[in-house]
N, C-alpha and C positions, 0 to 999 in steps of 0.2 A: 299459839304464839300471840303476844300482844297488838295490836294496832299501834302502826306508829304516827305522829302524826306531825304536822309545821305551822307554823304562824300561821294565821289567815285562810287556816283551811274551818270549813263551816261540816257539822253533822247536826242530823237528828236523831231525836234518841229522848226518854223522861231520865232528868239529875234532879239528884235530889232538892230542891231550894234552900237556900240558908238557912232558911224558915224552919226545916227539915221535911217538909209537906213532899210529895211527888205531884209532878203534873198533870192534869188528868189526863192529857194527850202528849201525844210526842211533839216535842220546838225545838226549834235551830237554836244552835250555840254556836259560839263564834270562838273559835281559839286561840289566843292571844300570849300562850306561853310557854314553856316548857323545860321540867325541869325535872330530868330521869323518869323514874316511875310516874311522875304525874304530869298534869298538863294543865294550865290555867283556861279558862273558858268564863266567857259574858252571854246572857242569856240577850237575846235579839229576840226583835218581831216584827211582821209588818205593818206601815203606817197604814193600810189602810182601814179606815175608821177610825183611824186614836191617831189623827192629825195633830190634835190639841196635847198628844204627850208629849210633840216634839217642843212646845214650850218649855217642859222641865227642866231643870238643869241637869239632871238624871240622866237624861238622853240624848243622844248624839245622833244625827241622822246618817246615813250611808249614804252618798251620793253617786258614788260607783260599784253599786249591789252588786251584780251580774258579771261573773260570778262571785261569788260561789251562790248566791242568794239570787231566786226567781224572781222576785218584787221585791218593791220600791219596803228600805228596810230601816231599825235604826238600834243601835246598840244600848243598853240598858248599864251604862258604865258603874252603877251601884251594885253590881249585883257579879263580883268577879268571885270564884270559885277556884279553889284546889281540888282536881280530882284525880284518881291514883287509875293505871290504866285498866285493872283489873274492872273495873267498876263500869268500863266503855265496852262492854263485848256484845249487847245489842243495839249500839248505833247505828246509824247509815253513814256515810261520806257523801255530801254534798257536792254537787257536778263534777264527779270523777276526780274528785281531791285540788283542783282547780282552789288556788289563793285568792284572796280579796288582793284588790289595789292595794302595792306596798306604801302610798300615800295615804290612803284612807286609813291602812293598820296604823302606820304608825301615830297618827292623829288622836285615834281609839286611844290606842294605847297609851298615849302622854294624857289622857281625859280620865282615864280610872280613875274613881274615888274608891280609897281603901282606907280601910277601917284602923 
Protein backbone atom coordinates (compact mmCIF):
# COMPACT_ATOMS: atom_id res chain seq x y z
CA UNK A 1 0.00 0.00 0.00
CA UNK A 2 1.33 3.47 -0.88
CA UNK A 3 2.49 6.02 1.71
CA UNK A 4 0.23 8.73 2.14
CA UNK A 5 1.23 11.87 2.97
CA UNK A 6 0.26 16.04 3.84
CA UNK A 7 1.59 19.42 3.50
CA UNK A 8 4.37 20.10 5.62
CA UNK A 9 5.32 16.87 6.39
CA UNK A 10 9.33 16.40 5.75
CA UNK A 11 11.01 12.75 4.72
CA UNK A 12 14.37 11.46 3.78
CA UNK A 13 15.02 9.38 1.02
CA UNK A 14 17.51 9.99 -2.70
CA UNK A 15 14.67 11.83 -5.61
CA UNK A 16 15.85 11.90 -8.44
CA UNK A 17 16.96 15.81 -9.16
CA UNK A 18 15.70 17.76 -12.07
CA UNK A 19 18.86 17.35 -13.35
CA UNK A 20 18.06 13.66 -13.43
CA UNK A 21 21.35 13.02 -11.26
CA UNK A 22 20.56 11.00 -7.82
CA UNK A 23 21.97 12.16 -4.60
CA UNK A 24 24.73 10.73 -3.37
CA UNK A 25 23.14 10.50 0.15
CA UNK A 26 19.81 10.54 1.37
CA UNK A 27 18.08 14.63 2.13
CA UNK A 28 15.20 15.96 3.49
CA UNK A 29 12.47 17.01 1.13
CA UNK A 30 9.77 19.07 2.19
CA UNK A 31 6.22 18.46 0.88
CA UNK A 32 4.51 21.07 -0.30
CA UNK A 33 1.57 19.39 -2.26
CA UNK A 34 -0.56 16.90 -3.46
CA UNK A 35 -2.22 15.75 -6.04
CA UNK A 36 -3.55 11.86 -6.12
CA UNK A 37 -0.89 9.65 -7.12
CA UNK A 38 1.70 12.21 -6.68
CA UNK A 39 3.07 14.66 -4.22
CA UNK A 40 4.95 17.91 -4.85
CA UNK A 41 8.29 18.18 -2.72
CA UNK A 42 11.37 21.10 -2.52
CA UNK A 43 14.52 19.80 -1.74
CA UNK A 44 15.68 21.49 1.75
CA UNK A 45 19.02 21.69 3.73
CA UNK A 46 20.71 22.90 6.52
CA UNK A 47 22.31 26.28 6.81
CA UNK A 48 24.83 25.14 8.50
CA UNK A 49 27.89 26.27 6.64
CA UNK A 50 26.16 27.64 3.41
CA UNK A 51 24.96 30.79 5.57
CA UNK A 52 25.81 32.72 2.50
CA UNK A 53 22.98 30.59 0.26
CA UNK A 54 20.44 32.15 2.33
CA UNK A 55 21.41 35.41 0.30
CA UNK A 56 20.03 33.73 -2.89
CA UNK A 57 16.78 34.55 -3.90
CA UNK A 58 16.60 30.77 -4.51
CA UNK A 59 16.30 30.19 -0.96
CA UNK A 60 14.06 30.77 1.80
CA UNK A 61 15.06 30.13 5.31
CA UNK A 62 12.73 28.14 7.85
CA UNK A 63 12.44 29.90 10.86
CA UNK A 64 10.34 27.45 12.62
CA UNK A 65 12.34 24.00 11.48
CA UNK A 66 11.52 21.92 14.44
CA UNK A 67 9.46 19.99 13.49
CA UNK A 68 9.67 18.32 11.30
CA UNK A 69 13.36 19.45 10.58
CA UNK A 70 16.39 18.78 13.51
CA UNK A 71 18.37 22.02 12.37
CA UNK A 72 18.19 25.33 11.65
CA UNK A 73 16.99 24.70 7.74
CA UNK A 74 15.91 26.45 4.56
CA UNK A 75 13.96 25.51 1.50
CA UNK A 76 15.45 25.50 -2.00
CA UNK A 77 12.14 27.01 -3.74
CA UNK A 78 13.82 26.39 -7.38
CA UNK A 79 13.93 23.15 -7.16
CA UNK A 80 9.97 21.91 -6.85
CA UNK A 81 9.35 18.34 -8.09
CA UNK A 82 6.43 16.02 -9.25
CA UNK A 83 6.84 12.83 -7.87
CA UNK A 84 4.37 9.83 -8.32
CA UNK A 85 4.08 7.80 -4.90
CA UNK A 86 5.18 4.72 -6.20
CA UNK A 87 8.66 6.14 -6.44
CA UNK A 88 8.62 7.07 -2.36
CA UNK A 89 8.72 3.30 -0.89
CA UNK A 90 12.29 3.85 0.68
CA UNK A 91 11.72 7.00 2.30
CA UNK A 92 11.62 7.88 6.09
CA UNK A 93 9.00 10.14 7.61
CA UNK A 94 10.40 12.77 9.47
CA UNK A 95 9.52 13.21 13.43
CA UNK A 96 6.64 10.98 13.17
CA UNK A 97 4.95 12.64 10.30
CA UNK A 98 4.84 15.95 12.46
CA UNK A 99 3.93 19.15 9.88
CA UNK A 100 6.03 22.26 9.46
CA UNK A 101 4.37 25.63 10.85
CA UNK A 102 1.26 26.17 8.83
CA UNK A 103 2.88 29.86 8.62
CA UNK A 104 6.13 28.90 7.46
CA UNK A 105 4.28 26.31 4.67
CA UNK A 106 2.34 28.65 3.40
CA UNK A 107 5.09 31.34 2.93
CA UNK A 108 7.14 28.42 1.02
CA UNK A 109 4.67 27.87 -0.73
CA UNK A 110 3.49 31.33 -2.26
CA UNK A 111 7.94 31.68 -2.82
CA UNK A 112 8.08 28.59 -5.40
CA UNK A 113 9.63 29.67 -8.43
CA UNK A 114 8.22 27.47 -11.21
CA UNK A 115 9.20 26.88 -14.41
Amino acid sequence: MPMSFIAGQAFWGKIRFPDGEFPAYERPYLVVGIDGEYIEILTVSSVAGKEWKLTLPANKEIFKYDPPFPRRTFAKLDSLQKVHLSNLSNVRIAKSGAALDATELSEIMGSIIRE
